[in-house]
DODO-219558 format. One line per field, with one value per residue: residue in one letter; x, z, y of N, C-alpha, C in turn. Coordinates in steps of 0.2 Angstrom, whole numbers. Last residue first. Example, Ala and Ser with C-alpha at 12.3 -4.5 7.8 and 13.67 -1.06 7.14 Angstrom:
// DODO-219558
res = s a
n.X = 64 66
n.Z = 35 39
n.Y = -11 -28
ca.X = 68 62
ca.Z = 36 39
ca.Y = -5 -22
c.X = 64 66
c.Z = 39 39
c.Y = 0 -16
END
This chain:
// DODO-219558
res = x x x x x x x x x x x x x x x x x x x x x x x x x x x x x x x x x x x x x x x x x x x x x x x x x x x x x x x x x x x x x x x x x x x x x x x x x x x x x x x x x x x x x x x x x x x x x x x x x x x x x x x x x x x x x x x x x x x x x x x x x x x x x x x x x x x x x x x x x x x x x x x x x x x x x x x x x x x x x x x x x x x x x x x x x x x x x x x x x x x x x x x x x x x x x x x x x x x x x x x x x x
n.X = -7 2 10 6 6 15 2 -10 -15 -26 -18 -13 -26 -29 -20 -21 -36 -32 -24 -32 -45 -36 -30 -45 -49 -38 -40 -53 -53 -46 -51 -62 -57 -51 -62 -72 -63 -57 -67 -76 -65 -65 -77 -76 -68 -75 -85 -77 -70 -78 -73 -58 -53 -39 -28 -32 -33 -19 -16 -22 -16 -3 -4 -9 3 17 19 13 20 37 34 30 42 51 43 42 57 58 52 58 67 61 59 69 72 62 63 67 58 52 59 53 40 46 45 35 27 34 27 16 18 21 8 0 -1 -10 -20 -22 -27 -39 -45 -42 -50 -62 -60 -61 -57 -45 -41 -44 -35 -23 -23 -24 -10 -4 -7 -3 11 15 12 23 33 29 32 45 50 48 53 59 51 45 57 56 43 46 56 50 40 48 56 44 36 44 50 40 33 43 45 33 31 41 37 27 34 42 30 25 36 34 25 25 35 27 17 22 5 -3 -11 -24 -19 -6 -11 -23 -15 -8 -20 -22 -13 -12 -21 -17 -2 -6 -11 -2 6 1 1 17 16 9
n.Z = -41 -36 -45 -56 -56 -53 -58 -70 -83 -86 -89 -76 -69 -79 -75 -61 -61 -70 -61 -49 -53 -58 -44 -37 -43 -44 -30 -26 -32 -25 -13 -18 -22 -7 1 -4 -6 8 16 14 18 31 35 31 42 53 52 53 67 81 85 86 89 78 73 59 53 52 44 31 31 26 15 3 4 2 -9 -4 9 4 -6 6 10 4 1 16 16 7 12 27 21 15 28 33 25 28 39 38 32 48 48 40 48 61 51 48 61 65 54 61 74 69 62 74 83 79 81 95 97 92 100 114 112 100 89 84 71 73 74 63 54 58 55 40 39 43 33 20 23 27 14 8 14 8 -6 -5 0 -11 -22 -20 -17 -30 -38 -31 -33 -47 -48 -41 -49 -62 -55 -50 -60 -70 -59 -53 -64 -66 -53 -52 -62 -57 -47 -51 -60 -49 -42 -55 -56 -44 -42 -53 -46 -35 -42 -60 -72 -80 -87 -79 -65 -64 -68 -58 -45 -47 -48 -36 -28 -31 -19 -7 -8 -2 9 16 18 26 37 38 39 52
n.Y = 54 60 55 58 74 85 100 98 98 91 78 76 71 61 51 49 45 32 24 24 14 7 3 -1 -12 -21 -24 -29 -41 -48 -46 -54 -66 -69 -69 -83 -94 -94 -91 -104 -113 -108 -114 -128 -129 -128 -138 -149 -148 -150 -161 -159 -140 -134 -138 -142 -130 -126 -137 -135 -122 -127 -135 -125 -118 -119 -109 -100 -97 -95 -84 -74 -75 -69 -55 -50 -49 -40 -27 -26 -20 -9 -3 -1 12 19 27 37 47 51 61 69 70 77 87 93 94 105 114 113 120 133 137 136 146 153 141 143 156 155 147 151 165 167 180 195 197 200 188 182 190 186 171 174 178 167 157 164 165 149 146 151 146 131 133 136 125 114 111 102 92 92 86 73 70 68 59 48 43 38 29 20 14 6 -3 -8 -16 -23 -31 -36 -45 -54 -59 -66 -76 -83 -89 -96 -105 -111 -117 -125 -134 -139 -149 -149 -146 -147 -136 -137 -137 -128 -118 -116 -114 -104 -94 -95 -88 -75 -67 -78 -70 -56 -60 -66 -53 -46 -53 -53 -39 -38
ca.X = -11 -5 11 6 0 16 10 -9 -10 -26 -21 -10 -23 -35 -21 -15 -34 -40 -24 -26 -45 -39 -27 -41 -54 -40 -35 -51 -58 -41 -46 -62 -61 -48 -56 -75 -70 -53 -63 -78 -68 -58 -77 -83 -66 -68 -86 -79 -67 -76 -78 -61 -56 -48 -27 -31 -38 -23 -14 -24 -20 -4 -3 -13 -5 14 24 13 16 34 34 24 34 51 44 36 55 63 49 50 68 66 55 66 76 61 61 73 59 51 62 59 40 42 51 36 26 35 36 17 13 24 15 0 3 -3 -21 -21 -19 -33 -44 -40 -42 -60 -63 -62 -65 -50 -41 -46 -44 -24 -22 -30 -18 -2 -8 -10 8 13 6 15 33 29 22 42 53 42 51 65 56 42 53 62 44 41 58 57 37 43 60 47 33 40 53 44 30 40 50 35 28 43 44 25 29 45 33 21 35 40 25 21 35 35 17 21 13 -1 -4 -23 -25 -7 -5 -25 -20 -4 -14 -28 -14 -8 -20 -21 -3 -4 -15 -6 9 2 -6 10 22 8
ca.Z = -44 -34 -37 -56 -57 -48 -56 -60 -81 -82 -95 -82 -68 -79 -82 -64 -58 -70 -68 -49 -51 -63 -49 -36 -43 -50 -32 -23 -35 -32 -14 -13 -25 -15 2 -5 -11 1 16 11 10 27 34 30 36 52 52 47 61 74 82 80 91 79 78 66 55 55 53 35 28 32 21 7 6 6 -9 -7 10 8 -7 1 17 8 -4 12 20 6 7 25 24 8 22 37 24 19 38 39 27 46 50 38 41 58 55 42 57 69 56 53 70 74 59 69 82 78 74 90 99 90 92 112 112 106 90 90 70 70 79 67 53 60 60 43 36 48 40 21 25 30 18 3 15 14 -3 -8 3 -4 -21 -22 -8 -24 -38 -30 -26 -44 -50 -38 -44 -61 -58 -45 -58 -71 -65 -49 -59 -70 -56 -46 -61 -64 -47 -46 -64 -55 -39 -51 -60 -45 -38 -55 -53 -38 -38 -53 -69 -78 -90 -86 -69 -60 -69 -64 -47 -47 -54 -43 -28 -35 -27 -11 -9 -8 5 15 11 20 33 37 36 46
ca.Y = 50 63 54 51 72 78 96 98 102 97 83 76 78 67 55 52 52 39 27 29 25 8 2 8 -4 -18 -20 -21 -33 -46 -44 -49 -61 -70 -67 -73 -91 -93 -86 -97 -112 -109 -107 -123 -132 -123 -131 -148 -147 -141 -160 -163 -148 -135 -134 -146 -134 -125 -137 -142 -123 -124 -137 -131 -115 -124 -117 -102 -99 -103 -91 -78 -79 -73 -60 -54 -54 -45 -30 -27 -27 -12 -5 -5 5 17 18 33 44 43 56 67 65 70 85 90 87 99 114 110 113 129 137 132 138 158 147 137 154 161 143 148 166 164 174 194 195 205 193 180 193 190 172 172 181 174 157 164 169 153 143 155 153 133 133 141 130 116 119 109 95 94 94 78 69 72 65 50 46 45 34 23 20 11 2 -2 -8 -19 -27 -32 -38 -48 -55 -61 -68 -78 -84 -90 -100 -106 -113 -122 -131 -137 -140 -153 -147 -153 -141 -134 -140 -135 -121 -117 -121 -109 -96 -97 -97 -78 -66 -78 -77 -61 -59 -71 -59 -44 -52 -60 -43 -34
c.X = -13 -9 7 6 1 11 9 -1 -6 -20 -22 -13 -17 -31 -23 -16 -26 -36 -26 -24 -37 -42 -29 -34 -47 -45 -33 -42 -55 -45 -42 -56 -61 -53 -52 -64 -67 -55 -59 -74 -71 -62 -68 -81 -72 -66 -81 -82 -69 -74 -79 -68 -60 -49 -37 -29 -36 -30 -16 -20 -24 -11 -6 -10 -8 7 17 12 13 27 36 30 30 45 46 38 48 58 54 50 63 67 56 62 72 67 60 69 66 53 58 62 48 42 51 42 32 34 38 26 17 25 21 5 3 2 -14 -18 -17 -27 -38 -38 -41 -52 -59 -64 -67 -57 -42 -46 -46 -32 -25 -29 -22 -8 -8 -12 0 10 8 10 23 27 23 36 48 44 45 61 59 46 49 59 53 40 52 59 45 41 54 52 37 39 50 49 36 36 47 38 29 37 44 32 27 40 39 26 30 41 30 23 31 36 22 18 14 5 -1 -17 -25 -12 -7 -18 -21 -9 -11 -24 -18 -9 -17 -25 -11 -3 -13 -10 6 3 -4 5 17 11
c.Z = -38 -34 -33 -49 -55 -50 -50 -60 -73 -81 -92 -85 -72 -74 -83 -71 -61 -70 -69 -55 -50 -60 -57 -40 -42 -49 -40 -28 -35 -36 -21 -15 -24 -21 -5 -4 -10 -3 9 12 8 19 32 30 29 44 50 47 55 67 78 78 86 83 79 73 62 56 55 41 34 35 27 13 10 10 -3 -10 3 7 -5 -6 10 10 -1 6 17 8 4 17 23 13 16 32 28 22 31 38 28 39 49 42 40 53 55 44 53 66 60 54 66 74 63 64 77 80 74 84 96 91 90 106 109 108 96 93 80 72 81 77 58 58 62 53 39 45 42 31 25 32 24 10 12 17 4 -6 3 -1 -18 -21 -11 -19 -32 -31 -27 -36 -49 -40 -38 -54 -57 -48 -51 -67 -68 -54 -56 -67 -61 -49 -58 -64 -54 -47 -58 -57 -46 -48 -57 -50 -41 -48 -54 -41 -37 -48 -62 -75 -87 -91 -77 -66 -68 -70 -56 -49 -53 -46 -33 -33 -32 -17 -10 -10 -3 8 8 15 26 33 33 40
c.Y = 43 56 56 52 62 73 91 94 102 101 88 80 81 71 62 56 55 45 32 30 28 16 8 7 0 -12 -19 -19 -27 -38 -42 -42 -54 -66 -65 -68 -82 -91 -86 -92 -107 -108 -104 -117 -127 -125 -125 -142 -146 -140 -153 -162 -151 -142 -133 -142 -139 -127 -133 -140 -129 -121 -133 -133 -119 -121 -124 -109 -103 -102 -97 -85 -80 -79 -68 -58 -56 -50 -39 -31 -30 -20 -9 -8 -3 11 16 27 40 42 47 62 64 67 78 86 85 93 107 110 111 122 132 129 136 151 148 139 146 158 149 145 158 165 172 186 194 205 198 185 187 192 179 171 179 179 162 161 168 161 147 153 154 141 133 141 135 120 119 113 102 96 95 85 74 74 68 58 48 47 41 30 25 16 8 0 -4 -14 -23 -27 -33 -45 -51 -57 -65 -74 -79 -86 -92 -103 -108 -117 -126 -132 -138 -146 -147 -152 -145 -140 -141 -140 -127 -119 -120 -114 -100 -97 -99 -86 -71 -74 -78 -66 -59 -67 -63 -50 -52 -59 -49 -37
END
C-alpha cells in the first residue's frame, strides 16, 4: 500500500521534474530536489491549514457525541418498539433491540484504531522516503523492470509502460483536482448552510 501509494505520487510530480529539467536546464539532481522541497511545502501548507480546523471539529464532535448517542438511542428504542407493535419477524426485531449493543462495539472499534494514527505518522515518513528514491530513479527502475521481461517482450512492455505513464499520470492528477474541488464545494455549501463540522464533512 505504502508503494502504490508513492508510485502514484511520484507520477503526479515526475512532469515537473522533466519539464525542470527541459525548460532551465537543470541537472536531475537538482531538479529532483527541488520537486521534492514544493512536494514538502505543499504538504506542510495543507496540513497547516486543514488539520488545526479539522482537530477542533473532531474535538466538538467527541464533546458532544454523548448527546447524538443518547438522541440515537432513543430514536432506536422508538423504532424498536413500533417494530414490535407492527408484529415484525422476531429475527429483524431482535436485530433492532441489538443494535444499540452494535454501535457501542463499533464506536470501541474506532477508538481503537485512533491507535494507528501513529503507525500512520510512520506510514507517512516512509512514503516521503520511497517517493524520493523513486523519483530520484523513475527512469531507472523503470528500465529494470523491463528487463525483468524476456527480450523478445521487451518492446511491448516498453509500449505498455508508456501508455501507463501517458494515461496513469493524467489519470490521477484529474482524479485529484475533481474531488479536491467537490470537497471545497461541499465544505462551503455546508458552511453557508449553517451544518456543524462543515470542512470535516467537507
Amino acid at each position: 500500500g505504502l508503494f502504490l501509494t508513492s508510485i502514484l505520487i511520484v507520477y503526479i510530480l515526475y512532469p515537473i521534474l522533466i519539464k525542470l529539467k527541459t525548460r532551465f536546464g537543470l541537472k536531475h539532481g537538482l531538479a529532483t530536489i527541488i520537486v521534492f522541497i514544493i512536494f514538502l511545502l505543499f504538504c506542510s501548507l495543507v496540513l497547516s491549514l486543514v488539520i488545526p480546523v479539522i482537530y477542533y471539529e473532531t474535538s466538538e464532535l467527541i464533546d458532544a457525541f454523548p448527546h447524538y448517542l443518547v438522541r440515537l438511542q432513543d430514536y432506536i428504542s422508538w423504532f424498536s418498539q413500533q417494530t414490535i407493535n407492527l408484529d415484525i419477524e422476531d429475527e429483524v426485531r431482535g436485530y433492532l433491540l441489538n443494535l444499540t449493543e452494535n454501535l457501542n462495539q463499533a464506536f470501541e472499534y474506532l477508538a481503537e484504531a485512533s491507535i494507528s494514527l501513529i503507525g500512520g505518522a510512520v506510514g507517512f515518513f516512509l512514503i516521503l522516503f520511497l517517493v524520493f528514491y523513486l523519483l530520484y530513479d523513475f527512469q531507472a527502475v523503470r528500465e529494470q523492470l523491463v528487463e525483468l521481461v524476456p527480450t523478445a517482450r521487451r518492446p511491448l512492455a516498453e509500449d505498455i509502460i508508456a501508455i501507463v505513464d501517458t494515461n496513469a499520470g493524467t489519470f490521477i492528477r484529474g482524479s485529484i483536482l475533481r474531488c479536491t474541488i467537490v470537497g471545497i464545494v461541499t465544505g462551503v455549501v455546508l458552511a453557508i448552510i449553517g451544518m456543524p463540522y462543515a470542512l470535516l464533512l467537507g
